[in-house]
C-alpha positions as CSV (number, residue, x, y, z in Angstrom):
1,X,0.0,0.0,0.0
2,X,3.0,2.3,0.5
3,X,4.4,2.3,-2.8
4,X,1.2,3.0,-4.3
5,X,0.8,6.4,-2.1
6,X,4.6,6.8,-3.5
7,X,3.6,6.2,-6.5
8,X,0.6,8.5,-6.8
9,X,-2.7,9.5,-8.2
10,X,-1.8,9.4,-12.1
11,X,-0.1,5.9,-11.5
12,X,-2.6,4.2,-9.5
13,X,-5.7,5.5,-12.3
14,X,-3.4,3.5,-14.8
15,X,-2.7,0.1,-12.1
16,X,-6.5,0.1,-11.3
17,X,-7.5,-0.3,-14.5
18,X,-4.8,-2.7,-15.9
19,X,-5.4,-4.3,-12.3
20,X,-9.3,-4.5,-13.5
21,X,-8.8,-5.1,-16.9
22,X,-6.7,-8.7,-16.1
23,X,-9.1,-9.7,-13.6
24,X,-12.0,-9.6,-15.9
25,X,-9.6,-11.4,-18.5
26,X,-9.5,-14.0,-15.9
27,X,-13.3,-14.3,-15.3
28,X,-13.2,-15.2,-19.5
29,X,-14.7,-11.7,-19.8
30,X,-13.4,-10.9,-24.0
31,X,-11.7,-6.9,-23.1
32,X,-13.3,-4.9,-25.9
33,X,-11.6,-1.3,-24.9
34,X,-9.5,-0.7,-21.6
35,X,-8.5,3.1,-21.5
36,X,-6.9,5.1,-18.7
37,X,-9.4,8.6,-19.0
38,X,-7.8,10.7,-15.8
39,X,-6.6,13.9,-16.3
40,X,-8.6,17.6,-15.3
41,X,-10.9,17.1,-17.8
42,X,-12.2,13.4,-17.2
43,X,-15.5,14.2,-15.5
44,X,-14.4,12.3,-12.5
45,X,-14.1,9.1,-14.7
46,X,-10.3,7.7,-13.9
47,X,-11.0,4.6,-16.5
48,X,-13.3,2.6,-19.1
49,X,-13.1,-0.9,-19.6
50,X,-15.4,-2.2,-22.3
51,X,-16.1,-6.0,-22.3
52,X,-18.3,-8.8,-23.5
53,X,-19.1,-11.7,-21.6
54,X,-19.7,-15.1,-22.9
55,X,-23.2,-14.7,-24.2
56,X,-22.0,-11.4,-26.0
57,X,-23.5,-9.1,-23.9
58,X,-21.4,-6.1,-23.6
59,X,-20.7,-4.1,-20.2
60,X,-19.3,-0.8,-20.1
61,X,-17.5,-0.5,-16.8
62,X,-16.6,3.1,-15.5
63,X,-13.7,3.4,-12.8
64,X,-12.5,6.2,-10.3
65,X,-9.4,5.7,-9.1
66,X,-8.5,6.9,-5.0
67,X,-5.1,6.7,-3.8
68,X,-5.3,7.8,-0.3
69,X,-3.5,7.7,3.3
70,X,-6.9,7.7,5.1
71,X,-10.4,6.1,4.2
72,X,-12.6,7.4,1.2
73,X,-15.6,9.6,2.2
74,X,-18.9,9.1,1.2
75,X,-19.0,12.4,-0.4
76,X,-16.3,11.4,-2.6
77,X,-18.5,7.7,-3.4
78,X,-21.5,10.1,-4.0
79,X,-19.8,12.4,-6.4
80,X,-18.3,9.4,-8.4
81,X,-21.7,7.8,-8.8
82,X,-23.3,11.0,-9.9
83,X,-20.9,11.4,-12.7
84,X,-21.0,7.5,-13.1
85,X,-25.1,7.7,-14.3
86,X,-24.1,11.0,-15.9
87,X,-22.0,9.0,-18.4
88,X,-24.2,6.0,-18.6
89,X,-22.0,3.2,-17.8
90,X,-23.3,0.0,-16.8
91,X,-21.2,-0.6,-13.9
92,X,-19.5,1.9,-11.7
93,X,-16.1,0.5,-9.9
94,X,-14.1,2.6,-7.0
95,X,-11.4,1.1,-6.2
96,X,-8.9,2.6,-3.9
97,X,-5.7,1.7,-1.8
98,X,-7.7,2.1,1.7
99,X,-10.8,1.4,3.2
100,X,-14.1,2.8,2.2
101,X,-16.0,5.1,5.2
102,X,-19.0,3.4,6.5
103,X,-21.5,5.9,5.6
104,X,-19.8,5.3,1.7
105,X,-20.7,1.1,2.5
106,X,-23.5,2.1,3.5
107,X,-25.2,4.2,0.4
108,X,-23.4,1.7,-1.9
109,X,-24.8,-1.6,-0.3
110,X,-28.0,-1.7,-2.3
111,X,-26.9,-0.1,-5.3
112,X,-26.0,-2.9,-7.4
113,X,-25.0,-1.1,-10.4
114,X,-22.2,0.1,-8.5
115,X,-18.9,-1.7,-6.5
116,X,-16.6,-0.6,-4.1
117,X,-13.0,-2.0,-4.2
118,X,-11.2,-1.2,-0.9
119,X,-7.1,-2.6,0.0
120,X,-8.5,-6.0,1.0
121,X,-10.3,-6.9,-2.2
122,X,-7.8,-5.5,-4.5
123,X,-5.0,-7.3,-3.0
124,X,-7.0,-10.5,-3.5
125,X,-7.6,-9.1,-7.1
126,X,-3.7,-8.7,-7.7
127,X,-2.5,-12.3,-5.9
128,X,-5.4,-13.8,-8.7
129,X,-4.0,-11.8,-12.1
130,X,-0.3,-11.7,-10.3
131,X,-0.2,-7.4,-11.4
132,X,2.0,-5.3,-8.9
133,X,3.0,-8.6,-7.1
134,X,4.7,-11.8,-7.9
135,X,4.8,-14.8,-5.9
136,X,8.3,-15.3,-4.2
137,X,8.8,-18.6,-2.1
138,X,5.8,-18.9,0.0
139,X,4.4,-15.4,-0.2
140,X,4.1,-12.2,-2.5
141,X,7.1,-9.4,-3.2
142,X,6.4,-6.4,-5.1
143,X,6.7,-6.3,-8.7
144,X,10.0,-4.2,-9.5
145,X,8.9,-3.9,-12.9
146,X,5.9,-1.6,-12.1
147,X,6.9,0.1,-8.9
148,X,10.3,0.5,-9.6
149,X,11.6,0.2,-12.8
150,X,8.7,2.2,-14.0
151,X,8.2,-0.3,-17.0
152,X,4.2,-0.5,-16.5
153,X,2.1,-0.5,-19.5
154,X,-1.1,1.6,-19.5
């Protein structure tokens, strides 16, 4: 969690969604688009993935992107889904490097067009697709490539 705070915000838009984009590859979801969309001008939409599953129905998945030392407010998780319906995606992902407030679990819990990805889940999400980590003995080490070398693909 510390390198991706090191890291920063413009690095951790483009992790979460290569992050995202692998995992769905390993669901046998076929990637259609997978863009990195941060920047001053992205109407609070950090990424798009574009998928089909196997019966060819196609998904467009918007992400925001949260790296942060303390938890993610609900205002924030508010603001995200607003522009989220605004740009009519199909399913809304926040995913973030800490924990989500529980007033922000809360007004997500019954919205199920919308998910919240805190450190726990996407740590499970990188040990399945092996991005940002790489198995080393009997446990996990950072992946120099991305976090240090600097050799990540967007």
């Amino acid at each position: 969690k510390k390198a991706l705070v090191i890291k920063g915000g413009e690095f951790f838009e483009a992790f979460s969604v290569k992050v995202l984009t692998e995992y769905f590859k390993y669901k046998n979801n076929k990637i259609v688009t997978s863009s990195v969309t941060g920047g001053s001008q992205d109407n609070g939409i950090d990424g798009i993935i574009e998928l089909t599953d196997d019966l060819k129905k196609q998904t467009k998945i918007l992400i925001q992107s949260k790296v942060r030392t303390k938890f993610v407010t609900l205002k924030e998780v508010r603001e995200f889904y607003g522009a989220f319906k605004s740009e009519k995606g199909d399913v809304g992902i926040f995913i973030t490097n800490v924990t989500f407030h529980k007033e922000a679990l809360k007004f997500s819990k019954n919205l199920n067009d919308l998910v919240l990805v805190d450190d726990e889940i996407l740590l499970n999400i990188c040990n399945i697709t092996n991005v940002g980590i790489k198995p080393f003995n009997d446990t996990y080490i950072l992946d120099e490539d991305i976090f240090v070398n600097e050799n990540f693909q967007k």
